[in-house]
Structure formats: structure tokens, C-alpha cells
C-alpha positions as CSV (number, residue, x, y, z in Angstrom):
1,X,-61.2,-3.2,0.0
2,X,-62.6,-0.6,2.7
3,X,-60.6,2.5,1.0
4,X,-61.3,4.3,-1.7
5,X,-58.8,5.3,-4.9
6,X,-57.8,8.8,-5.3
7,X,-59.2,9.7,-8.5
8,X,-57.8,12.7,-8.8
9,X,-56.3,15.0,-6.5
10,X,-58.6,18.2,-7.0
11,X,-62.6,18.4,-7.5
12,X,-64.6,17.6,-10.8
13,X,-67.2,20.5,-11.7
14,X,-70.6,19.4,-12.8
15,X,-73.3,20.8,-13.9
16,X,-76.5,19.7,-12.3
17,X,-79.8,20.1,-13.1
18,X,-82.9,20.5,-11.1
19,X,-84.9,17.3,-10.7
20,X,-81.8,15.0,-12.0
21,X,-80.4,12.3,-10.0
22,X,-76.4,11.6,-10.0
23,X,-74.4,9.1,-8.5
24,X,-71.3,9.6,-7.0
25,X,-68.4,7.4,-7.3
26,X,-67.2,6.7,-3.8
27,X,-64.9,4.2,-4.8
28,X,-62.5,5.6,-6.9
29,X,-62.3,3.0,-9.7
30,X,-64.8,4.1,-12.1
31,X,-63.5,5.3,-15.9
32,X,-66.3,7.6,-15.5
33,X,-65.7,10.2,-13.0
34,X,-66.7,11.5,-11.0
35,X,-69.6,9.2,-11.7
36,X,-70.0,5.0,-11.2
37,X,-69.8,3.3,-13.8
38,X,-70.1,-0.1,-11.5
39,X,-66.5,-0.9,-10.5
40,X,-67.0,-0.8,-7.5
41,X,-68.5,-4.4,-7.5
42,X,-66.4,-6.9,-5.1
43,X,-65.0,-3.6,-3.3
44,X,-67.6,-3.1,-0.5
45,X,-68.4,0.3,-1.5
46,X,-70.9,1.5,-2.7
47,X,-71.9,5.2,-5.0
48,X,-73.7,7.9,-3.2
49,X,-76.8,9.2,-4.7
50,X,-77.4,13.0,-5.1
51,X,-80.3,14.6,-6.3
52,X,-80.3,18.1,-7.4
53,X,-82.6,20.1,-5.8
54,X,-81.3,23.4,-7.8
55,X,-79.4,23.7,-11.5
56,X,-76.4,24.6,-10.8
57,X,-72.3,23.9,-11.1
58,X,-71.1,22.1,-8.0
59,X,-67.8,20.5,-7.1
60,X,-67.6,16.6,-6.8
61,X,-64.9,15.6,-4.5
62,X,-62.1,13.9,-6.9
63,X,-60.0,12.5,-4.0
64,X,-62.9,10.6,-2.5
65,X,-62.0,11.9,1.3
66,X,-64.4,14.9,1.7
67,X,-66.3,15.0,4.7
68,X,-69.3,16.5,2.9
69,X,-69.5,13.8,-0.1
70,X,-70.5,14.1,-3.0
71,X,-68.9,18.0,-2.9
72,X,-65.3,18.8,-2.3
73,X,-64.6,20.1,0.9
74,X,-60.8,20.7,0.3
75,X,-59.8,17.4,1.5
76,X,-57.5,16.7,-0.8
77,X,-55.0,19.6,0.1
78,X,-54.3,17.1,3.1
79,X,-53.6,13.7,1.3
């Protein structure tokens, strides 16, 4: 499997904090969203780490398409 899952068709706000890292599901599989949870074993893809550099509420890409992972870059409004 080289393509992701669509999650969800929309972003998932988080909020980060400073110094904390996250990892981004890229696959689409994981119960956890928008966060792996390890599904993505046997699929070839892997998560995307993202370490906050400020606290703040960002926008993980749901649709797992964005161009500027982990963030939603509106993607989705083209699937």
C-alpha cells in the first residue's frame, strides 16, 4: 500500500505544546487520529514526526494529502 486512507475529510485541531514531540499519522489507519497508533505496519508508510517549537492550536491534515504535512493546507476541498 503506497496511499494513504482518508481519515477524515477536514483537519483535526491540536493543541501543542512547546518542547513536545507528536507523530503524525500519514497513513490513515490509525484509531487514534490524527496520531499513530502503529497501523501502519505492513503498509510502507511511515508517521511524520513534529516537534513543537511554540504552544499553540494547529491543524493536522485529516485527509492525509496536504502538501505541508503534518498541517492542513486545504487539500481536502479537492479530494
Amino acid at each position: 500500500m503506497t496511499e494513504p486512507l482518508i481519515a477524515q475529510r477536514g483537519p483535526y485541531p491540536v493543541a501543542v505544546q512547546v518542547g513536545e514531540d507528536y507523530f503524525w499519522c500519514r497513513c490513515g489507519r490509525s484509531a487514534t487520529q490524527p496520531f499513530c497508533d502503529g497501523s501502519h505496519k505492513g503498509t510502507g508508510i511511515t508517521p511524520l514526526k513534529y516537534h513543537a517549537e511554540h504552544s499553540d492550536t494547529l491543524y493536522f491534515c485529516g485527509c492525509k494529502h496536504s502538501h505541508t504535512p503534518p498541517c492542513c493546507d486545504g487539500s481536502h476541498n479537492k479530494l
